[in-house]
C-alpha positions as CSV (number, residue, x, y, z in Angstrom):
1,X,29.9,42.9,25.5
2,X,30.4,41.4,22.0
3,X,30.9,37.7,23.5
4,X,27.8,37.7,25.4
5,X,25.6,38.9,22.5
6,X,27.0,36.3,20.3
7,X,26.4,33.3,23.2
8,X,22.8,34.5,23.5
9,X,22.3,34.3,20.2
10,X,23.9,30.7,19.9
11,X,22.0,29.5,22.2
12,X,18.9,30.5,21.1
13,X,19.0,29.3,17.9
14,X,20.3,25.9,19.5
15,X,17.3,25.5,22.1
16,X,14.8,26.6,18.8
17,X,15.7,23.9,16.3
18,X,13.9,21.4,17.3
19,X,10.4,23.8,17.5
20,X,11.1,24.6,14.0
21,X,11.7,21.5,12.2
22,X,9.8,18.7,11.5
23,X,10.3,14.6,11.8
24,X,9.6,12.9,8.2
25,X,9.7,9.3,8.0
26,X,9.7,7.2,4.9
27,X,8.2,3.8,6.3
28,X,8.1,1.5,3.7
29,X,6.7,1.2,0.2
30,X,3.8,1.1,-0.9
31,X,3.3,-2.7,-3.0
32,X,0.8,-1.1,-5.6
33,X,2.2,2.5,-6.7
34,X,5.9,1.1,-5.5
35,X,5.9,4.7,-3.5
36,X,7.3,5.1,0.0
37,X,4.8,5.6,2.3
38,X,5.5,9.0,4.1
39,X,4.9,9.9,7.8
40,X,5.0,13.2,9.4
41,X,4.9,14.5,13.2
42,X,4.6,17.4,14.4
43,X,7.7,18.6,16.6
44,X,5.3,19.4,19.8
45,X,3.2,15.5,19.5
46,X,4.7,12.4,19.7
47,X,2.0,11.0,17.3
48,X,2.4,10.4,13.9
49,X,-0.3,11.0,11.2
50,X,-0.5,9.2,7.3
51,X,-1.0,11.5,4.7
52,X,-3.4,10.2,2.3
53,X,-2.7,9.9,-1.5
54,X,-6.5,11.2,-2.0
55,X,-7.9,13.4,1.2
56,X,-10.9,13.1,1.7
57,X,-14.4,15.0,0.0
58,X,-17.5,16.4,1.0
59,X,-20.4,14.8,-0.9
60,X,-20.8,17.0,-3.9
61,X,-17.1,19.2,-3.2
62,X,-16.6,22.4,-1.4
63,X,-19.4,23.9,-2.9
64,X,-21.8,21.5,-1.7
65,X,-20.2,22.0,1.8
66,X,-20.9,25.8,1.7
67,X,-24.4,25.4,0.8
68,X,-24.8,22.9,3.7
69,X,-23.4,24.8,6.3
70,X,-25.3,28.1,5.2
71,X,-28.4,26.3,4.7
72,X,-28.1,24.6,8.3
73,X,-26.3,27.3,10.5
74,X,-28.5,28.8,13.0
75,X,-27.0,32.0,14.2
76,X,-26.8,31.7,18.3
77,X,-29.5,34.4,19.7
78,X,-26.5,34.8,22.2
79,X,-23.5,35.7,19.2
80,X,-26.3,37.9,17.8
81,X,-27.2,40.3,21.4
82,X,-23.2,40.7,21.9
83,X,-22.5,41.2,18.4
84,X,-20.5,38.4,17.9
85,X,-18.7,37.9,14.2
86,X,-15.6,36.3,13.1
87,X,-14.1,32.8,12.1
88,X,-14.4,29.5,13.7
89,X,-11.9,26.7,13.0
90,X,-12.3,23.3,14.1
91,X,-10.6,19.8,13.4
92,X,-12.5,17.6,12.4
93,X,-11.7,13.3,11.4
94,X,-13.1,12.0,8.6
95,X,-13.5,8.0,9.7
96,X,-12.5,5.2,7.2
97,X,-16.2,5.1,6.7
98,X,-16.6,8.5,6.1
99,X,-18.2,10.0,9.6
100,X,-17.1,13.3,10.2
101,X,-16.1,13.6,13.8
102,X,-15.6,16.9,15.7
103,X,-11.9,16.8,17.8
104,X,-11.4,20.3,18.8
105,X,-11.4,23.7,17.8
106,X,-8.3,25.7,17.0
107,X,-10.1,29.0,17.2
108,X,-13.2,30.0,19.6
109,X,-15.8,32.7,19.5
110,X,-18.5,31.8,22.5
111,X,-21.8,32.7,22.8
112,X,-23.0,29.6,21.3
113,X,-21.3,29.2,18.5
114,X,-18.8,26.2,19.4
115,X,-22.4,24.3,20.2
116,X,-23.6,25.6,16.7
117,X,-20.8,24.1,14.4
118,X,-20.7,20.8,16.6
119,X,-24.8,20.5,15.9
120,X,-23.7,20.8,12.6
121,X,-20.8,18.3,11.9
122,X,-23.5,15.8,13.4
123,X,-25.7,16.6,11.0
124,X,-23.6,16.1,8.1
125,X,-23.6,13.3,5.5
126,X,-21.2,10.8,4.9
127,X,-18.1,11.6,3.0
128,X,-16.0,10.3,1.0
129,X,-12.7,8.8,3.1
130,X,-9.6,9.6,2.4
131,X,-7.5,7.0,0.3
132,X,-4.1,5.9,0.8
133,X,-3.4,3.4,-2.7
134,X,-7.0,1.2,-2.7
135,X,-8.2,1.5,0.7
136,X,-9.7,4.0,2.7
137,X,-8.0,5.8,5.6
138,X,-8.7,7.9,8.3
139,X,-8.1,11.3,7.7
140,X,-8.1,15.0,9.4
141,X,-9.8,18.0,7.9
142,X,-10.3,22.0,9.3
143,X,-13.7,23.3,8.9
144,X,-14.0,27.1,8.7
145,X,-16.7,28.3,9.5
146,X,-17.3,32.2,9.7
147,X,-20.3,33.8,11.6
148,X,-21.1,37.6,9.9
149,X,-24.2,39.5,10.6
150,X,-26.2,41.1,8.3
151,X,-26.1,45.2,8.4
């Protein structure tokens, strides 16, 4: 009984390595800050992704974000007959040019409100691209958006 507790658990932890770790590559090096030039993957993708030296910035920071997407959210008559509340994430790219670009959302809440935050990201103004040494990259970024109701 001992034997076959300890194979299960061997195996296990063999088959789950590789859903735990995570691939880093050091390219090359950068000629102007003479740092390497790291790049991650996720273990489920195949696609790797640059992390930026300087991500990327909202015209007028965080703050100015927050006042934006108040300012410009339009609660969905539909979220607001069912009662609908809670936190929206989506993934957004931030182009070399600074267009922010709606990819997909990690977490949903209907009624309109998916249709609400995309209206939105449209809307919004140019940012400031992420920078890897002098020149601008593109770059991800998660928007959170949370939809409350007033009592």
């Amino acid at each position: 009984m001992i034997k076959k507790i300890i194979l299960i658990a061997g195996f296990a932890a063999v088959n789950t390595s590789g859903f735990f770790s995570q691939d880093i590559k050091i390219t090359k090096t950068n000629a102007i800050t003479k740092e390497p030039t790291i790049i991650y993957s996720d273990p489920n993708a195949s696609n790797y992704r640059i992390i930026p030296d300087v991500e990327p910035v909202f015209p007028g920071g965080p703050t100015a974000m927050s006042i934006f997407v108040s300012k410009n959210l339009k609660y969905p008559r539909d979220a607001v007959n069912h009662n609908i509340q809670g936190l929206l994430l989506a993934r957004l790219t931030i182009t070399k040019e600074g267009t922010a670009k709606f990819e997909e959302f990690f977490r949903k809440l209907g009624y309109g409100c998916e249709e609400e935050v995309q209206r939105i990201i449209k809307k919004m103004p140019k940012w400031t691209p992420a920078m890897l040494g002098d020149r601008p990259v593109e770059s991800e970024y998660v928007l959170k958006v949370n939809f409350k109701l007033s009592n």
